[in-house]
C-alpha positions, 0 to 999 in steps of 0.5 A: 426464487431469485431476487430482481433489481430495477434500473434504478437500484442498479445504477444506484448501487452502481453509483455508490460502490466501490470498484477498486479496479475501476480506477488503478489510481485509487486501487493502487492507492489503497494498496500502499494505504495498505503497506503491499510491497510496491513489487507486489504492486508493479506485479498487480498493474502489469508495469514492465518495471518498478520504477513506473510504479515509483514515478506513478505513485511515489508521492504516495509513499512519503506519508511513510517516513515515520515508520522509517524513521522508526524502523531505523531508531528501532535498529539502531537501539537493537544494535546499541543494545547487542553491543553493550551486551557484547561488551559487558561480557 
């Protein structure tokens, strides 16, 4: 026997969910919060191209400039570590 739910526990479920399609904004949003390449994102909302993905949720990404950051630092001391090895042979 299957279960039944009223109207009441429907529009409160309804209420109190989350539906990440329901708004593209906050879909979008939780995507970048979940590093999705932006392209995997362009593809997901159906932009023609990636700079309305860009303009539309850009600001999002500048939270991110720590890991560039880091990614660079990274980088570079893997480069300046190949070079002393390089050089010390």
């Amino acid at each position: 026997m299957e279960a039944r739910l009223g109207r009441s526990q429907c529009r409160r479920a309804y209420e109190t969910a989350a539906y990440p399609r329901s708004s593209t904004h906050t879909h979008a949003s939780w995507l970048i919060a979940g590093k999705v390449p932006l392209p995997v994102i362009q593809a997901r909302l159906g932009h023609e191209s990636i700079t309305t993905t860009v303009d539309r949720y850009g600001h999002l990404l500048e939270s991110s400039d720590d890991e560039v950051v880091a990614a660079v630092q990274w980088a570079m001391g893997a480069a300046a570590a190949k070079r002393d090895f390089s050089e010390a042979a």
